[in-house]
C-alpha positions as CSV (number, residue, x, y, z in Angstrom):
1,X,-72.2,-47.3,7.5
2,X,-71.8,-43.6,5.4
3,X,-68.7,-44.4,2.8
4,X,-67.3,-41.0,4.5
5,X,-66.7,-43.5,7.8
6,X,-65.4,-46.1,6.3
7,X,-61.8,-47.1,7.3
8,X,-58.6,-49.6,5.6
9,X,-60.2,-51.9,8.7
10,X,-63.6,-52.0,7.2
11,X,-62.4,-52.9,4.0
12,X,-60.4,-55.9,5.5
13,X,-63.0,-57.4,7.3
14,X,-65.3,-57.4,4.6
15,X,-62.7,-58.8,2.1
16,X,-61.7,-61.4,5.3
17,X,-58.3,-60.2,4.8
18,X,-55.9,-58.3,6.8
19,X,-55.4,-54.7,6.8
20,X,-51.8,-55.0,4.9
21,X,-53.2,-57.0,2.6
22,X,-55.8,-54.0,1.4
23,X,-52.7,-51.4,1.8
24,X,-50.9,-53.5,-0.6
25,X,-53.9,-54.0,-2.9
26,X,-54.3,-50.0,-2.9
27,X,-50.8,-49.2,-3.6
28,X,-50.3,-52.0,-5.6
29,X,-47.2,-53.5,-4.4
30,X,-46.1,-57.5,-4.5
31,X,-47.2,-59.6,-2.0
32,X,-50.9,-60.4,-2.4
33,X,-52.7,-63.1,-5.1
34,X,-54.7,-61.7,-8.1
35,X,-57.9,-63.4,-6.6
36,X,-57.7,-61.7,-3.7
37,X,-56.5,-58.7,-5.2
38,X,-59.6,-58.8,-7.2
39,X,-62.1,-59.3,-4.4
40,X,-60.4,-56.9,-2.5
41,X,-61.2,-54.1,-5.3
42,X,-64.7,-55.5,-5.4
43,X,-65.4,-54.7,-2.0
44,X,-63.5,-51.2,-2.2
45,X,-66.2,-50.3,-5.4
46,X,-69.0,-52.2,-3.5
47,X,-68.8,-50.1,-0.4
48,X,-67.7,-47.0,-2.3
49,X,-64.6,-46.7,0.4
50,X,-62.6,-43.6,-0.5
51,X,-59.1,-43.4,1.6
52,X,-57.4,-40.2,3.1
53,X,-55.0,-39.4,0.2
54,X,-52.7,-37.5,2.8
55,X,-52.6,-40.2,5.3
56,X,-51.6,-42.5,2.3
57,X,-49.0,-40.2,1.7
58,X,-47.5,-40.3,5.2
59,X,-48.0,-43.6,5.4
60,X,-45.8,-44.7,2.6
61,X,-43.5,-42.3,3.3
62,X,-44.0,-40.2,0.4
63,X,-43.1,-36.8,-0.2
64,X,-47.1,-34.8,-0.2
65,X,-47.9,-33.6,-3.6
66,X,-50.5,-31.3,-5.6
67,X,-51.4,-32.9,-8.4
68,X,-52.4,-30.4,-11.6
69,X,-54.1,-32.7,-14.1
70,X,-54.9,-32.0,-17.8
71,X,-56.7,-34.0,-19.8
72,X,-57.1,-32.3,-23.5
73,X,-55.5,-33.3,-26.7
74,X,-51.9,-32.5,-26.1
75,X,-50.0,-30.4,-28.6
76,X,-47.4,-32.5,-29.3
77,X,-43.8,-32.4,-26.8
78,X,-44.1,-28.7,-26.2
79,X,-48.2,-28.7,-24.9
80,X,-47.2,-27.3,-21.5
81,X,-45.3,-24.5,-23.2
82,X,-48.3,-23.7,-26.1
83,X,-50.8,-21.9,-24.0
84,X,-49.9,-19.5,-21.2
85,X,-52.8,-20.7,-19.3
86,X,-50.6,-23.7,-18.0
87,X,-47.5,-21.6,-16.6
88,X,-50.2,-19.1,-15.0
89,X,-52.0,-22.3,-13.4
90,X,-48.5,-23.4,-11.9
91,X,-47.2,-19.7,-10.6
92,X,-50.4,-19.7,-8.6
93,X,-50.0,-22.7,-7.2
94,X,-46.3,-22.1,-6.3
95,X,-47.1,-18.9,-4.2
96,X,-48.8,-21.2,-2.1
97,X,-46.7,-24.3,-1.5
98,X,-43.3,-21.6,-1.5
99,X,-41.3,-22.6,1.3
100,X,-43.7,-26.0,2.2
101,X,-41.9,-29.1,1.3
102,X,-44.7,-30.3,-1.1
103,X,-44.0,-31.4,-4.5
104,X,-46.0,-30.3,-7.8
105,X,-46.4,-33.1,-10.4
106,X,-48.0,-32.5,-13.6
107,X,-50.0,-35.1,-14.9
108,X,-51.5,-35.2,-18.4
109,X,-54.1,-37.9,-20.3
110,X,-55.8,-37.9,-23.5
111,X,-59.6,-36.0,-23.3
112,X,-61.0,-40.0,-23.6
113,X,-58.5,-41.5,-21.2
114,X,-60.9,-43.0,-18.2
115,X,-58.3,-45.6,-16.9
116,X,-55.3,-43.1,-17.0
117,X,-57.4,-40.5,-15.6
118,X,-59.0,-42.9,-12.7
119,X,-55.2,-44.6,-12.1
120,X,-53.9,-40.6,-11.3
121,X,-56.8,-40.3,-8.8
122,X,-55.8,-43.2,-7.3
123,X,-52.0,-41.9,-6.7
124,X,-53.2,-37.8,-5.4
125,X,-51.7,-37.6,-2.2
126,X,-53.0,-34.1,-0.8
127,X,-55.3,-33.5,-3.7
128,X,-55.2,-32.7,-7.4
129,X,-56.4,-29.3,-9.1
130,X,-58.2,-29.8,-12.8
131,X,-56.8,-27.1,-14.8
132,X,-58.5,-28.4,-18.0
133,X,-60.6,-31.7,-17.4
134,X,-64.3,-32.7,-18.5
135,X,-67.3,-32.6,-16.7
136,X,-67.5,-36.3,-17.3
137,X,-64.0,-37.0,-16.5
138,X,-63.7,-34.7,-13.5
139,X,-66.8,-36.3,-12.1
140,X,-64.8,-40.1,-12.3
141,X,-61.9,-38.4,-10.8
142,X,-63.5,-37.1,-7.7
143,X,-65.3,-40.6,-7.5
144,X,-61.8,-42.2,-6.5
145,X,-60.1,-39.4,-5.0
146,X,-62.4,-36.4,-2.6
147,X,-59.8,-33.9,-2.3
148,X,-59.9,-32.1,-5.6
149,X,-60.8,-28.5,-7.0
150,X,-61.3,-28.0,-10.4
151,X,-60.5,-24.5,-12.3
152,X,-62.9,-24.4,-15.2
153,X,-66.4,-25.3,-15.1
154,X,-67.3,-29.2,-14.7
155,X,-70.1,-30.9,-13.1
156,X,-72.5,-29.6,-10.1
157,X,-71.2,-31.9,-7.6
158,X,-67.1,-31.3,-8.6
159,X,-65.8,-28.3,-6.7
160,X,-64.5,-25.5,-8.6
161,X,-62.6,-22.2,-8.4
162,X,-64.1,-20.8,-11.7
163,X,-64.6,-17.4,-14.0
164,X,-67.2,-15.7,-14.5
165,X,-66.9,-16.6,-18.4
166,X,-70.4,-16.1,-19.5
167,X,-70.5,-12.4,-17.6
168,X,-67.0,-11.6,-19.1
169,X,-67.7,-12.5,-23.0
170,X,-70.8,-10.5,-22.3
171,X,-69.1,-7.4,-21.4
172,X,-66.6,-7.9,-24.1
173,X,-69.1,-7.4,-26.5
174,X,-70.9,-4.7,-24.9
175,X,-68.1,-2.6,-24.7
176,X,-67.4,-2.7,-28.3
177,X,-70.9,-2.4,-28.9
178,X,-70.6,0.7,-27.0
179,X,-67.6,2.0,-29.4
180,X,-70.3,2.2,-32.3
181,X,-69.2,-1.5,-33.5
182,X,-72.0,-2.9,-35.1
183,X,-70.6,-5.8,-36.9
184,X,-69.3,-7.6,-34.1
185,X,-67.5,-11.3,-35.1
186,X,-66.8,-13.4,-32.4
187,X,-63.6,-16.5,-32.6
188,X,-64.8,-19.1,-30.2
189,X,-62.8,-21.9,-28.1
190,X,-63.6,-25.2,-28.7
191,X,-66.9,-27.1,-28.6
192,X,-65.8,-29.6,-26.0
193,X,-64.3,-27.1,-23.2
194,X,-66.5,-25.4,-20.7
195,X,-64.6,-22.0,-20.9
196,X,-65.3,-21.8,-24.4
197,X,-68.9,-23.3,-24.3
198,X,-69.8,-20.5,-21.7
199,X,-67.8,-17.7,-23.8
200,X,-69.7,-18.2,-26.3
201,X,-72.8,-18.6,-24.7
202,X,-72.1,-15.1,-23.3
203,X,-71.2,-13.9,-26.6
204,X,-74.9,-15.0,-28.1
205,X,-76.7,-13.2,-25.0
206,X,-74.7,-10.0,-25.7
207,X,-75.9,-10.2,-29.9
208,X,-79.1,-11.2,-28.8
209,X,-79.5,-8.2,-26.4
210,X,-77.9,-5.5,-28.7
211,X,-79.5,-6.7,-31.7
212,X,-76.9,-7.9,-33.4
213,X,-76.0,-11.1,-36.2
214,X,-74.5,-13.9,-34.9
215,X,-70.7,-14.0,-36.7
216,X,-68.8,-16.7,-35.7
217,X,-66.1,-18.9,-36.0
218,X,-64.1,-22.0,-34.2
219,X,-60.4,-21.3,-33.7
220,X,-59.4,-23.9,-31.1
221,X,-57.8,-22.0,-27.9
222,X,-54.2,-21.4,-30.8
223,X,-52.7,-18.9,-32.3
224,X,-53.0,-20.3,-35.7
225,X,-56.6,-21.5,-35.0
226,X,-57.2,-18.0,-33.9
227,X,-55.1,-17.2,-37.5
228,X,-57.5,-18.9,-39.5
229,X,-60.8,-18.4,-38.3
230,X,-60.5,-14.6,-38.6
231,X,-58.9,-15.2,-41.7
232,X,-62.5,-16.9,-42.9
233,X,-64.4,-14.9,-40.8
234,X,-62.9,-11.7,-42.8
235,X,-64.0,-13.8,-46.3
236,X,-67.2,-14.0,-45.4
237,X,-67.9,-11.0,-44.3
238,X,-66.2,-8.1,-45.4
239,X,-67.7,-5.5,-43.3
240,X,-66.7,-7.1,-40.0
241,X,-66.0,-3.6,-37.5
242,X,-64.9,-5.6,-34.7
243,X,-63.9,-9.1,-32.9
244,X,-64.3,-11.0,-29.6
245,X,-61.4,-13.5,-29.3
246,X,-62.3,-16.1,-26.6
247,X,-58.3,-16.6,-25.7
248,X,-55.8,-13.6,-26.1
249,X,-53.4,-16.9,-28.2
250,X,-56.2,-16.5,-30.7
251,X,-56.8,-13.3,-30.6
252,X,-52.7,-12.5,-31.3
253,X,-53.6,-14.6,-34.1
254,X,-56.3,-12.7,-35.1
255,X,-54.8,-9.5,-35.1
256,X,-52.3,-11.0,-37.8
257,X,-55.2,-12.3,-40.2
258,X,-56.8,-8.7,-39.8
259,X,-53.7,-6.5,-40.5
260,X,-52.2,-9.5,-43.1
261,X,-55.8,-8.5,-45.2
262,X,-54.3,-4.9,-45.8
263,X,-57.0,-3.6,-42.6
264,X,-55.3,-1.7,-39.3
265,X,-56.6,-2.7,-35.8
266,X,-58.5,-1.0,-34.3
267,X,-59.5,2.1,-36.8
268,X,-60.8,-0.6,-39.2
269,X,-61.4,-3.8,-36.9
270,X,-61.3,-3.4,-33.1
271,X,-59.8,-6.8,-31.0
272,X,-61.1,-7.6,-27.4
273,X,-59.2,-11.2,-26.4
274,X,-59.8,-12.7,-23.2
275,X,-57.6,-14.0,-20.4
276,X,-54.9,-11.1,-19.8
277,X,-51.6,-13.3,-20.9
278,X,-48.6,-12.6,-21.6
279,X,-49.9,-13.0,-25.8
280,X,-52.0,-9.8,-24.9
281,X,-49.4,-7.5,-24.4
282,X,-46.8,-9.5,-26.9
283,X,-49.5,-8.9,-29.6
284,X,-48.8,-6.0,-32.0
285,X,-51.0,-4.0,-31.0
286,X,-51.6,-4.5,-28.0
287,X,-54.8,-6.0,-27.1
288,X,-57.8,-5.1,-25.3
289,X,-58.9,-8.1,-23.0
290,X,-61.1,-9.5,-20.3
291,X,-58.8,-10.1,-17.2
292,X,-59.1,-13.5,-15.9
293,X,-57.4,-13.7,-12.6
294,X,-55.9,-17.4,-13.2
295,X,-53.0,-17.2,-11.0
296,X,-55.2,-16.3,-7.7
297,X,-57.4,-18.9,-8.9
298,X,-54.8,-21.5,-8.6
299,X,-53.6,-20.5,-5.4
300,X,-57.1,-20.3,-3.9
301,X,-57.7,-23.4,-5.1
302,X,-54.6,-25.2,-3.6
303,X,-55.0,-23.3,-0.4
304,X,-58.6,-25.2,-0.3
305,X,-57.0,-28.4,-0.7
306,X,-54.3,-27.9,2.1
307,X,-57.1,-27.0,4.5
308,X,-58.3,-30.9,3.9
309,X,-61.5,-32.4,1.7
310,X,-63.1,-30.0,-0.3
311,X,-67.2,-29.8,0.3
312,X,-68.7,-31.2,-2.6
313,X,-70.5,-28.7,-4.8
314,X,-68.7,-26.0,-3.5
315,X,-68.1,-22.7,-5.8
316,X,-66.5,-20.1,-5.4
317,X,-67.0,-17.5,-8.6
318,X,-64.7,-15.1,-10.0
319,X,-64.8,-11.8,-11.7
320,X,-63.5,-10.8,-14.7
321,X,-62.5,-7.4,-15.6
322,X,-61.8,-5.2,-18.9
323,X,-58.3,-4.3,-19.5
324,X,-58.0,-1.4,-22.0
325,X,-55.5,-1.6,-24.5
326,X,-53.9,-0.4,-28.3
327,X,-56.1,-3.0,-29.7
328,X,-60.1,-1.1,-29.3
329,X,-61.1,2.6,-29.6
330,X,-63.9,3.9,-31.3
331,X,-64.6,4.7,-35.3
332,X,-64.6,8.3,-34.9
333,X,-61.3,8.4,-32.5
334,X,-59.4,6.5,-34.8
335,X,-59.5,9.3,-37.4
């Protein structure tokens, strides 16, 4: 039988058990032994049964959720508050569920937390958006739990609302490029996300099409990371013109190392971030920046999830898009 047909009443008559002894095992409530507790889980992995997270829902009378999960190393007791990625992530969803009575519950693991990232799969009621989880993580996830849409790039069988982050660090460079930079730095994200893998990845096609030497530096998706690698970045070399920032929180922080140096953005050093958050316009100046629609992402993937199980593979791509700011103009229009 395909695992996509299997039922509660399959499980139970291949565990020789009754059907409220599975529900019991699955929600794990008192009731049944630990052997048969244990041979009822064997025969759940062994048949690869996946259950309808909504119908568990109404069946145990709970309130139907979206689930956003994170799994990065957590910034201490104010993460959620850090980045303005995760606010933008939960206005999205919000516009959708306004009015529904559906909950939103944040859930957040460690990067390497399998169990506590498998046990939250188990618990999605009417799915779960990734707003930051790895491709090997995200794949576990959607193992145990089919109703899920991830917002950053993962694996080819997780589905995903994503940016166009290669195409958008790409034209990032190319328009400075275009302002007569010629020394173009670049502040990437971190090694082990996908938005900053691909970032960068359209940062080296851009200096590999233009011509140009590959300048770069880790900074870590923070303002102070963002801070200190254009701080080194500026150390090592001196005739830097311009800088792609992967995140406009770095690239705030950038602009501070540049103009703390004694050099003005953007007559001596132009600034393209990436994102369009609120650090982009709190940043002083202004900064140029690659527009990634996160909000509309969020809600188009939670729309996705209230229509029922996502197909797997599915992808739907989005654009990004310059936004002109204080922070980039050209040599000669500086004065």
């Amino acid at each position: 039988m395909a695992a996509g047909k299997l039922t509660i009443e399959d499980v139970a008559r291949a565990a020789g058990v009754s059907r409220a002894t599975v529900s019991r095992v699955m929600n794990d409530v008192p009731g049944a032994a630990d052997a048969v507790r244990d041979r009822v889980r064997a025969v759940i992995a062994e048949l690869g049964y996946v259950p309808d997270q909504a119908a568990r829902a109404l069946a145990s009378r709970q309130q139907p959720a979206i689930d956003v999960v994170v799994a990065a190393p957590l910034l201490g007791m104010g993460w959620l508050g850090s980045h303005p990625y995760y606010s933008r992530v939960l206005a999205g969803i919000m516009s959708v569920l306004q009015g529904r009575d559906i909950q939103v519950r944040i859930q957040a693991v460690g990067e390497t937390d399998v169990a506590g990232l498998e046990a939250i799969a188990e618990r999605v009621s009417l799915g779960a958006v990734l707003a930051c989880v790895p491709a090997d993580l995200a794949v576990r996830f959607q193992r145990r739990c089919r109703r899920v849409v991830s917002l950053v790039e993962t694996a080819a069988s997780v589905p995903a609302v994503e940016a166009d982050n290669v195409g958008g660090a790409y034209a990032a460079v190319a328009y400075l490029h275009q302002l007569g930079r010629r020394r173009i730095a670049a502040v990437h994200g971190p090694d082990a996300n996908s938005c900053g893998v691909s970032r960068r990845a359209g940062y080296l096609r851009a200096v590999e099409e233009f011509g140009l030497v590959d300048l770069s530096a880790g900074g870590g998706f923070t303002r102070e990371g963002g801070f200190d690698a254009a701080r080194r970045l500026l150390e090592w070399y001196p005739d830097v013109d311009a800088m792609f920032v992967a995140c406009d929180l770095m690239g705030a922080g950038a602009v501070q190392a540049i103009t703390a140096t004694g050099r003005r953005v953007p007559r001596d050093v132009s600034v393209v971030g990436f994102d369009d958050s609120i650090a982009a316009v709190c940043s002083n100046p202004q900064l140029s920046t690659m527009r990634m629609p996160v909000e509309d992402m969020a809600a188009a993937a939670t729309q996705l999830l209230l229509d029922g199980a996502v197909e797997v593979g599915y992808r739907q791509r989005v654009p990004v898009e310059l936004v002109v700011r204080e922070s980039t103009n050209s040599p000669s229009a500086a004065g």
